[in-house]
N, C-alpha and C positions, 0 to 999 in steps of 0.2 A: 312735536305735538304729542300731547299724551293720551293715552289708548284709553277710552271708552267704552266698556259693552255694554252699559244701557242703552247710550246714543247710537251706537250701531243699531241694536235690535229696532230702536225706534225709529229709525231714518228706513228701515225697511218698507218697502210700498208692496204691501199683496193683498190682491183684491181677490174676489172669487169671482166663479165663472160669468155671473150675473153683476159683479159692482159689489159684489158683499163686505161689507168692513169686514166681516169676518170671512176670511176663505171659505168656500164652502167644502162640506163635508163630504169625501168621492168613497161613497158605499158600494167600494164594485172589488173583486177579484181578478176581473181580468177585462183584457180593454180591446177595442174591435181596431179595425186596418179597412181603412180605404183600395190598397192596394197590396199584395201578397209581398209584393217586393220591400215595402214598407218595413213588414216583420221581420224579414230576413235578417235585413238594417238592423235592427231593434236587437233581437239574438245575440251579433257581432258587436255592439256596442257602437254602430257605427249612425244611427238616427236620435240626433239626440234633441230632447223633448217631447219625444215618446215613450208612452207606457205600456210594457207589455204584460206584466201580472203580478199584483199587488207583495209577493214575497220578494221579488226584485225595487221595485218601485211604485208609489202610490203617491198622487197630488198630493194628499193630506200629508204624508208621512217626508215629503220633499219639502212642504213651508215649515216642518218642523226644524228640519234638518238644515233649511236655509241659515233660520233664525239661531239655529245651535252655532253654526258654523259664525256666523256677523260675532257674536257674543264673545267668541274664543279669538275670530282675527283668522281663522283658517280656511283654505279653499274650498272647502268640504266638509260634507258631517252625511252620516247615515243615524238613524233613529232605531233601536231594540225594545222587544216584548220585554226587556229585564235590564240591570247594570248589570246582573252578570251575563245576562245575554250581551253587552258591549265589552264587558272584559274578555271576555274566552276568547270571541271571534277575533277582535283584536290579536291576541296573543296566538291564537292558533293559526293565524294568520302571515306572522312573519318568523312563527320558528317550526323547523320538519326534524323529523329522528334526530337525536344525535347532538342536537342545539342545547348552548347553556343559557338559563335566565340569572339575574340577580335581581334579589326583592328584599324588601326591607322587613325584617326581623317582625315589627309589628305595622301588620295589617287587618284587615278587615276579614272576620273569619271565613268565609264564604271564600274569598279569597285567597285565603291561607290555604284552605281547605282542595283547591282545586290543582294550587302549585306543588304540594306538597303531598298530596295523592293521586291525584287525577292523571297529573301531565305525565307522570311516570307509565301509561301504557305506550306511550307514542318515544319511548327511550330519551326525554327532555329530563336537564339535570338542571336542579334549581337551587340556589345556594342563600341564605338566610344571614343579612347580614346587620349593623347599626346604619340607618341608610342616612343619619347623620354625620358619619364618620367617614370622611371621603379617600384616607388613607386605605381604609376597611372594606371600602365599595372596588379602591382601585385594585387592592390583591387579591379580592377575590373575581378578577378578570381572567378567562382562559380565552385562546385562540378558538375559541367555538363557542362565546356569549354574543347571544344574538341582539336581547333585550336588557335594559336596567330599568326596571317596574318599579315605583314607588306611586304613592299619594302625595298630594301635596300637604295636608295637615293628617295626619298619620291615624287611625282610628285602634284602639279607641285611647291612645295615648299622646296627641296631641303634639306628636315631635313636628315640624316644620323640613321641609326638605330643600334643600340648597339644589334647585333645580338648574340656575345658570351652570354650576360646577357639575350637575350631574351631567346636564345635555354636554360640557365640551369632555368628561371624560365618555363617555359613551362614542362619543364622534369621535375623538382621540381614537378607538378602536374599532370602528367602524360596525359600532352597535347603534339600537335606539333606544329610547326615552320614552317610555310610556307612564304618563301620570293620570291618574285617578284623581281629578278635583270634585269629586261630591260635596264634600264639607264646607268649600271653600269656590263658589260662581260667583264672576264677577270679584270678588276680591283680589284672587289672583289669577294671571293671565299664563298659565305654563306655555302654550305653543308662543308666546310673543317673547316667554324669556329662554326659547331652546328646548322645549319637548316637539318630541316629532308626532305622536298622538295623543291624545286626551281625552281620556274616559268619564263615564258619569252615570250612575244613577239619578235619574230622571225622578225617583220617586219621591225624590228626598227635598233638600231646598226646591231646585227648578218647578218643579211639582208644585209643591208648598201645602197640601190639600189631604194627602196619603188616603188618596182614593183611586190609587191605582200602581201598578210598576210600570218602568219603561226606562230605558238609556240610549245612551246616544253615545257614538264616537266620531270625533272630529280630526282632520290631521288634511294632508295634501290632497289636491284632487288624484292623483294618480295612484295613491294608497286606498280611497273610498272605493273607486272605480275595481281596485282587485279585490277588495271585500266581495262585490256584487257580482262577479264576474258568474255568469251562467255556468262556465267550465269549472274553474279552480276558486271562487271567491268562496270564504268560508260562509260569511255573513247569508250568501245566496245558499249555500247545501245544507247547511246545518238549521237555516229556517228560523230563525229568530226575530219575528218580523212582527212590527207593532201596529194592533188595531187604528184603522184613520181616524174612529170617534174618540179614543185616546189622544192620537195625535193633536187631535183638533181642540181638547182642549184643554192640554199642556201649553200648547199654545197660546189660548188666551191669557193662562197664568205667568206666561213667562214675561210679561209685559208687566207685569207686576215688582219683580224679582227684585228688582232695583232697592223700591222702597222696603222690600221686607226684610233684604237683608241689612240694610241699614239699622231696623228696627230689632232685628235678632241681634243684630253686634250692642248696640247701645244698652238692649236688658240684658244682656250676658256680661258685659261690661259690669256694670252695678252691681249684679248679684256677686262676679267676682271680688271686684273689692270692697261689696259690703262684708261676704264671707271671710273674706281676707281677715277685717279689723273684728272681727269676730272671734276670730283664734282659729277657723279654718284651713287648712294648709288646700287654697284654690292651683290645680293646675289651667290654665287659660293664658292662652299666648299674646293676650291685648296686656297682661302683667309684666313689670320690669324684672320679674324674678322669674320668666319663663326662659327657660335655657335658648332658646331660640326669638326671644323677642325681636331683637333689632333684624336679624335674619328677615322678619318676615315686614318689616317695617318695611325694608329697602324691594321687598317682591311687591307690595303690595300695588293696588290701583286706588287710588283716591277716594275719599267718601262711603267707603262700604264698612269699615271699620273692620275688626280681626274674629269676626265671626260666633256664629252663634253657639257652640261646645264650648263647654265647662267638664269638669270633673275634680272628686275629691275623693279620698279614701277614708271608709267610716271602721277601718279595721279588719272587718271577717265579714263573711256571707250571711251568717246571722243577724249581724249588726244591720249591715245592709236592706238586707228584705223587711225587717222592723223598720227602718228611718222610712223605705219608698213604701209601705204600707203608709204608715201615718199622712205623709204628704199625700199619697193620693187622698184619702179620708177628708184631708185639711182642704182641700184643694190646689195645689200645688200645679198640678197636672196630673198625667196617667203613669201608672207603671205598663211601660209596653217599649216594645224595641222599635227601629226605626229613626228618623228623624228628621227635622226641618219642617215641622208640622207646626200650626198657631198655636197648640197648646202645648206645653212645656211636657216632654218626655222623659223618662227616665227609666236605665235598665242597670243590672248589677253587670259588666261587661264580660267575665272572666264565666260566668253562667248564662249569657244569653249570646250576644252578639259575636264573644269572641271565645266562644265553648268550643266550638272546634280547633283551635288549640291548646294540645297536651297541656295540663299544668306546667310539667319540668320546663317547658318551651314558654309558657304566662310570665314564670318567675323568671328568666334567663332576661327577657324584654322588661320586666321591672311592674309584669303587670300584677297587683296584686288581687288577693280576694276580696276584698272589702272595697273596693276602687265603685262610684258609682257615676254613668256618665249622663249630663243632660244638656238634651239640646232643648234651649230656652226659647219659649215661645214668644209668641206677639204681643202679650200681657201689656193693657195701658195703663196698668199703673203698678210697675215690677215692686214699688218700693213695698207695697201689700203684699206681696209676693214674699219678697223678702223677710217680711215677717213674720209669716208663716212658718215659711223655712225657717227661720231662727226659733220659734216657737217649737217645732219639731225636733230639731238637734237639740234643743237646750231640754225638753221630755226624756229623751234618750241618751241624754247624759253626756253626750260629745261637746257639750261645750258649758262654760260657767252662768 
């Protein structure tokens, strides 16, 4: 039978305290005990469906975390004030001094940004690899990699990651699998095909709205439970902990997700191979000329289609900021970072989203300066869109 996580989410039954179709909203920090011995319980992790203070666990912030988890097929999920509040914790989580990671080459800068400066006070060595190269992923394996970090569609370069091969070599060494699916909800299912956790900005697709941040990570129940652990979970000391009136409604929106990403894949679709016959050179993995296409064909889950990023290269930074000026103007969408939003976004990547890494390290990953990436919106009638954009490039000289 094939894995669903719209019909998960939606087979979900959570009422609120009252019968509310919508759970209701629990605006409290901290929650009372009938009896002392209750809390004690509560502390040890040993009362369970008790709440004892909303940085550990909150009603609201538990139906999110329900729903995050049906979605992915995982025992568990805990919800964050940020994705990179679910990245860190995650990762800080299951490596101590001394530990090696491996990540792929190109990621998301914030995250580039954290492996690659950050983890170095705590003496973690992190290595930069093509995390589509699996021979490349395997030698750079030491007796002391803890984790193999990837994304599942790669930001802001669109590689695809062979997750099946990644999870048995990681398991192979008795590492784990952590992937990053923001780009990519619902379309593909990394813990179903061998990741052992699964990261996410919340702000982004899931969201859909970009009126707020939040993430979520999903993986075993015995991995969430040491997240939260009073004593040693990271997620619990470092405090990362998302408002319940956010929670609450993320959640409504994620009852959506289904349809929207259907509708992001299908205008990203068009604008690709309109751009395509255009004289364009589109990178978009829904293309037979995307180095990873059938790759992701065979991960995929049914009906969501190959997601809503695009990207092309208009040559230099100059170039660039002129084209996404005009399109905003035109209407196109906004020049602004972020994404997964209804209206079509657009950033120079190499200057906004992925500035924290070094050039010499941009050009090693193949990122160049003129590269611009956009995530396409819910536009009902892209083909307008399209012409826009074609009107645009063809002002600017990038096309006949």
């Amino acid at each position: 039978m094939k894995f669903d996580p719209a019909s998960n989410i939606q087979n979900l039954k959570q009422f609120g305290e009252y019968g509310d179709v919508n759970p209701s909203v629990t605006d409290s920090a901290t929650f009372t005990f009938m009896q002392a011995k209750t809390m004690l319980e509560t502390f040890s992790g040993d009362a369970e469906g008790c709440f004892l203070y909303s940085r550990h666990w909150n009603p609201s912030n538990k139906y999110l975390a329900d729903a995050m988890a049906a979605m992915e097929g995982t025992e568990a999920a805990w919800v964050t004030a940020s994705g990179m509040g679910a990245i860190t914790s995650a990762i800080l989580q299951l490596c101590n001094s001394g530990d090696h990671i491996i990540t792929s080459r190109t990621t998301y800068g914030g995250t580039f940004a954290f492996l690659n400066n950050y983890v170095q006070k705590f003496n973690i060595e992190v290595s930069f690899v093509d995390i589509t190269d699996i021979k490349a992923v395997e030698a750079a394996i030491t007796p002391n990699t803890k984790i193999i970090y990837t994304e599942t569609m790669t930001n802001p370069m669109l590689q695809i990651s062979d997750i099946p091969q990644l999870a048995k070599l990681a398991h192979k060494h008795g590492a784990k699998l952590l992937v990053d699916n923001t780009f990519t909800p619902m379309i593909v299912s990394p813990a179903r095909l061998g990741a052992d956790v699964v990261v996410y900005s919340l702000t982004k697709f899931v969201n859909g709205k970009n009126d707020c941040v939040a993430g979520a990570i999903c993986g075993d129940l015995d991995f969430i439970n040491s997240l939260i652990d009073v004593n040693s979970g990271t997620a619990m000391l470092l405090g990362p902990v998302l408002d319940p009136f956010r929670s609450s409604s993320i959640l409504k929106n994620i009852h959506t997700l289904h349809i929207r990403m259907q509708q992001h894949s299908k205008n990203a679709m068009y604008l690709a191979e309109k751009l395509t016959e255009s004289g364009i050179k589109v990178n978009y993995p829904g293309l037979r000329a995307h180095p990873q296409h059938e790759l992701m064909k065979g991960l995929m889950n049914d009906k969501f289609g190959f997601g809503g990023m695009i990207s092309f290269d208009v040559g230099n930074a100059d170039k660039a900021a002129e084209v996404m000026e005009m399109m905003e103007n035109e209407g196109v969408g906004y020049l602004a970072v972020s994404l997964g939003y209804f209206k079509t976004l657009f950033s120079n990547s190499g200057k906004s989203t992925s500035s924290e890494v070094p050039e010499e390290k941009q050009k090693e990953m193949g990122l160049t300066e003129g590269l611009v990436r956009f995530s396409v919106g819910l536009d009902s009638e892209i083909d307008r869109t399209f012409e826009i954009m074609h009107k645009c490039l063809k002002k600017t000289g990038l096309i006949q």
